[in-house]
C-alpha positions as CSV (number, residue, x, y, z in Angstrom):
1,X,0.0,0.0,0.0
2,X,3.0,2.5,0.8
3,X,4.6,1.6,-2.0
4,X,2.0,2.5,-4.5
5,X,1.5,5.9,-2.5
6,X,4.9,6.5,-3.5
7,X,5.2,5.5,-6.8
8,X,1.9,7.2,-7.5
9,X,3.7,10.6,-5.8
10,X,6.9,10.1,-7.8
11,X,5.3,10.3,-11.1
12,X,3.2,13.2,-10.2
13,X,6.1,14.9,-9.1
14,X,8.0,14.0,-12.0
15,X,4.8,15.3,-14.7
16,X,4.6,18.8,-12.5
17,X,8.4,18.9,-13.6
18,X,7.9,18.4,-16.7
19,X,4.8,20.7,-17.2
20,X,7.2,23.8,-15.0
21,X,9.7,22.7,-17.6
22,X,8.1,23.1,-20.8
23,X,6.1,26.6,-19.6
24,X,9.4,28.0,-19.1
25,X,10.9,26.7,-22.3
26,X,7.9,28.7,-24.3
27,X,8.3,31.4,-22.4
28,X,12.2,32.4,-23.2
29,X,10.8,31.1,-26.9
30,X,8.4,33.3,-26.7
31,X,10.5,36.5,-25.5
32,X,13.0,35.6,-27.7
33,X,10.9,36.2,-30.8
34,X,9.2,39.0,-29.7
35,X,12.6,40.8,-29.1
36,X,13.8,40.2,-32.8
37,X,15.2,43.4,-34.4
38,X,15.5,44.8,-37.8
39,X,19.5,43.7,-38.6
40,X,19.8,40.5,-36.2
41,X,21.4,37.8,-37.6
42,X,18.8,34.5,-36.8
43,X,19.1,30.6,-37.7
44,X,15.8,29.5,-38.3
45,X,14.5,26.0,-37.4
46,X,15.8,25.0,-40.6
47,X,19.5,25.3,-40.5
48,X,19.1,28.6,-42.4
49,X,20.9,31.8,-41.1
50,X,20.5,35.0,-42.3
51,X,19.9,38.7,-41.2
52,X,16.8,40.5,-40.2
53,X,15.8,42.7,-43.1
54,X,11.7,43.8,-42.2
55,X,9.1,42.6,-39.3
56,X,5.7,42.6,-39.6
57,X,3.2,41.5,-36.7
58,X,3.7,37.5,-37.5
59,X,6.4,37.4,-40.4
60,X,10.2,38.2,-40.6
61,X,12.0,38.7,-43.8
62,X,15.1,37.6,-43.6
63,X,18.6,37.8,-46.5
64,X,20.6,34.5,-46.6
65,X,22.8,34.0,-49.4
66,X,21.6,37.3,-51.5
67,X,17.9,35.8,-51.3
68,X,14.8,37.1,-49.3
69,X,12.8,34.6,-47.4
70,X,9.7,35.4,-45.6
71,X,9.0,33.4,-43.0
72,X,6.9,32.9,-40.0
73,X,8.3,34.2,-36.3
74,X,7.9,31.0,-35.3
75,X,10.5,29.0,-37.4
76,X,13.0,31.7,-36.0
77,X,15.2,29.0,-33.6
78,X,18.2,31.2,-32.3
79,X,19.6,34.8,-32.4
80,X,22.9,34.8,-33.1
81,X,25.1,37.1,-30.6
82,X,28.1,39.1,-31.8
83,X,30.2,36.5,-30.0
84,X,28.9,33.5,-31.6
85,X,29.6,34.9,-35.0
């Protein structure tokens, strides 16, 4: 009977984890994309990097490669700091 008790409190500990886990993961996603600026250099979901050329409300336009892509904020992965370049 004790044992149960405490395998069934384990695993509800350990899904409370993961749920606290994953809401802050979306949130820094979330902030990250929202803080995107017109001449950041981003990698997108895709293995594609490129630099910031326009926003609009739920698009970015990004240069790779002396192309334009428009793409969703949401395929935006990373920001790429001055020391990672």
């Amino acid at each position: 009977m004790t044992f149960d008790i405490l395998l069934f409190a384990v695993l509800t500990l350990l899904i409370v984890l993961l749920i606290m886990q994953n809401r802050r993961r979306r949130k820094e996603i979330e902030l990250m994309q929202g803080s995107l600026t017109v001449g950041s250099e981003v990698i997108l979901h895709a293995g594609i990097k490129g630099k910031i050329v326009s926003l609009s409300d739920d698009e970015v336009e990004i240069e790779s490669a002396g192309s334009k892509l428009r793409v969703v904020r949401g395929a935006v992965g990373k920001v790429i700091s001055a020391g990672e370049k």
